[in-house]
C-alpha positions as CSV (number, residue, x, y, z in Angstrom):
1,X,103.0,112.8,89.8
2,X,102.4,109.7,88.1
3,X,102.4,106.6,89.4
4,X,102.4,102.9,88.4
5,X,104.8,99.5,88.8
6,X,106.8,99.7,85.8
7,X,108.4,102.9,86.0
8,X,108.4,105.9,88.4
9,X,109.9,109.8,88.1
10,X,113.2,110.8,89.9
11,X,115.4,113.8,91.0
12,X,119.3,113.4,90.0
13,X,120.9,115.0,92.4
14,X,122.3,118.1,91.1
15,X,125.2,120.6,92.6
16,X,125.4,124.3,91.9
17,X,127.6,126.8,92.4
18,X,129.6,129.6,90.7
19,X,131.1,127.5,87.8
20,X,127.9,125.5,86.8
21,X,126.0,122.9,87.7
22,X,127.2,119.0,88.1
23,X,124.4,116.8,88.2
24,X,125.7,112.4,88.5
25,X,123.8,109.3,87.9
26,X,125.1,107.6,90.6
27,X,123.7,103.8,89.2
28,X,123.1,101.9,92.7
29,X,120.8,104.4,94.0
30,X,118.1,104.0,91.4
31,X,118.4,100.3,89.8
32,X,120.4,97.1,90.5
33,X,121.0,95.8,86.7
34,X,124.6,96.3,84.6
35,X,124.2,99.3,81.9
36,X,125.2,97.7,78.2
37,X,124.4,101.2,76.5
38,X,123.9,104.6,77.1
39,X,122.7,107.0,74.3
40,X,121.2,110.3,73.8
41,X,119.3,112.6,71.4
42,X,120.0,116.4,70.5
43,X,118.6,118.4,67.4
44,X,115.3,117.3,68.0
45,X,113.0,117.9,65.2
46,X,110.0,115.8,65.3
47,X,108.9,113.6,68.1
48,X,110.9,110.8,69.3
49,X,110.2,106.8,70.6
50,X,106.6,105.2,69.2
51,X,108.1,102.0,70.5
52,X,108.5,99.8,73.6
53,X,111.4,97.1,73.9
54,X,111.0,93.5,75.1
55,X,113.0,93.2,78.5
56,X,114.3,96.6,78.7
57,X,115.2,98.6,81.7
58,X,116.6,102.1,81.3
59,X,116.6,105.3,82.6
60,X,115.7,107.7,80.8
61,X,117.3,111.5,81.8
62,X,116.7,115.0,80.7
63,X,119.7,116.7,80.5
64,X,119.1,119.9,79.1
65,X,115.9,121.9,78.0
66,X,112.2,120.5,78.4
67,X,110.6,117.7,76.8
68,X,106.9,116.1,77.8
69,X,107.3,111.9,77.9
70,X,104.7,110.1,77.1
71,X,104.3,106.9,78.6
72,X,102.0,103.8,78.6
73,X,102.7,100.7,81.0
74,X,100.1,98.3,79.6
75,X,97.0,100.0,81.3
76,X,97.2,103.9,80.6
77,X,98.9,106.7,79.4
78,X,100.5,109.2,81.7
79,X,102.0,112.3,80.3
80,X,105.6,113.4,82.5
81,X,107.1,116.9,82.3
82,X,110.4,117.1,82.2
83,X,112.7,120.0,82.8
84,X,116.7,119.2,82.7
85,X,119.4,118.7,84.5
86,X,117.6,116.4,87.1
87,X,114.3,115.4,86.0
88,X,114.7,111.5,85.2
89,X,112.4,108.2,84.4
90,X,113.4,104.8,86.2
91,X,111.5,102.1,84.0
92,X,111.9,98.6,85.4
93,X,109.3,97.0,82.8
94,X,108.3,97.3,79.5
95,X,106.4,100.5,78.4
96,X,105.6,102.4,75.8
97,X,107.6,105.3,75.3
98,X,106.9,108.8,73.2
99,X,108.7,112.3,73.4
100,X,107.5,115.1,72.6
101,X,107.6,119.2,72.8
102,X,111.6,119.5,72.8
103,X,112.4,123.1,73.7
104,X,115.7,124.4,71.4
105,X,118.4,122.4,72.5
106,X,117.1,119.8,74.7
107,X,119.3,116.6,75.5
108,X,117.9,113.4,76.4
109,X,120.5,110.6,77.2
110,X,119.0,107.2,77.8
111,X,120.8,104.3,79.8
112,X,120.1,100.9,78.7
113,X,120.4,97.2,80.9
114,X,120.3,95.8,76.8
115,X,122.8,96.4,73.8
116,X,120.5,97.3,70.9
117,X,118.6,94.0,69.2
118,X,116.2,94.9,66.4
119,X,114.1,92.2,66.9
120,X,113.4,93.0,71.1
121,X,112.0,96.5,69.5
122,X,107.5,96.8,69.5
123,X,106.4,99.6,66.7
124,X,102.8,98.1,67.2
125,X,100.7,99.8,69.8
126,X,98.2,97.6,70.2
127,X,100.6,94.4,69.9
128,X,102.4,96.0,72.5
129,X,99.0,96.5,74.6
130,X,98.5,92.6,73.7
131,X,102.2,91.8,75.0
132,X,101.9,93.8,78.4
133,X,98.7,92.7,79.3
134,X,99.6,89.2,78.7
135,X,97.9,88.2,75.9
């Protein structure tokens, strides 16, 4: 399991029975900030993210399929499984996020504490290394 200060891997709880599965994000349990937007990617192609986002918090669940996250919190990478419907990433701080190795359709729904702002948004790795390390 990986393990650092800005982000951290959770279990949405998820109920099974003859009909399906029902698995619900129930918001207080995991973070203490309003949601402004909640997204989510399907079709996947080619990898997703390359990015971070200046004062963003978001949770970040796999719905359906597999996918591998990639994420870097300012110090290190750390590369994070995920198998839907209950496999999600809290992240309190600002990372660097990457997704890759979508299985055939995978869904990936992210929840945002920010509306979308262009600006806010970090394509450069190594400014974004600068940024969380304070420099």
């Amino acid at each position: 399991m990986p393990t650092s200060d800005k982000f951290k891997l959770v279990k949405i709880p998820t109920h099974t029975d003859a009909r399906g599965s029902l698995s619900a994000v129930e918001m207080k349990d995991w973070v203490d900030w309003p949601v402004k937007r909640v997204y989510y990617v399907t079709g996947v192609t080619l990898d997703r993210g390359g990015h971070a986002v200046r004062g963003e918090k978001k949770i970040y669940v796999c719905m359906q399929g597999t996918m591998t996250a990639r994420i870097h919190d300012g110090k290190q990478w750390h590369e994070i499984p995920l198998q839907g419907p209950d496999d999600a990433i809290v992240m309190e701080e600002m990372c660097w996020r990457e997704f890759k190795d979508f299985s055939p359709g995978s869904v990936l729904m992210a929840i945002s504490n920010m509306n979308y702002e262009k600006d806010k948004y970090i394509y450069d790795f190594d400014q974004f290394v600068k940024e969380a390390q304070g420099n």
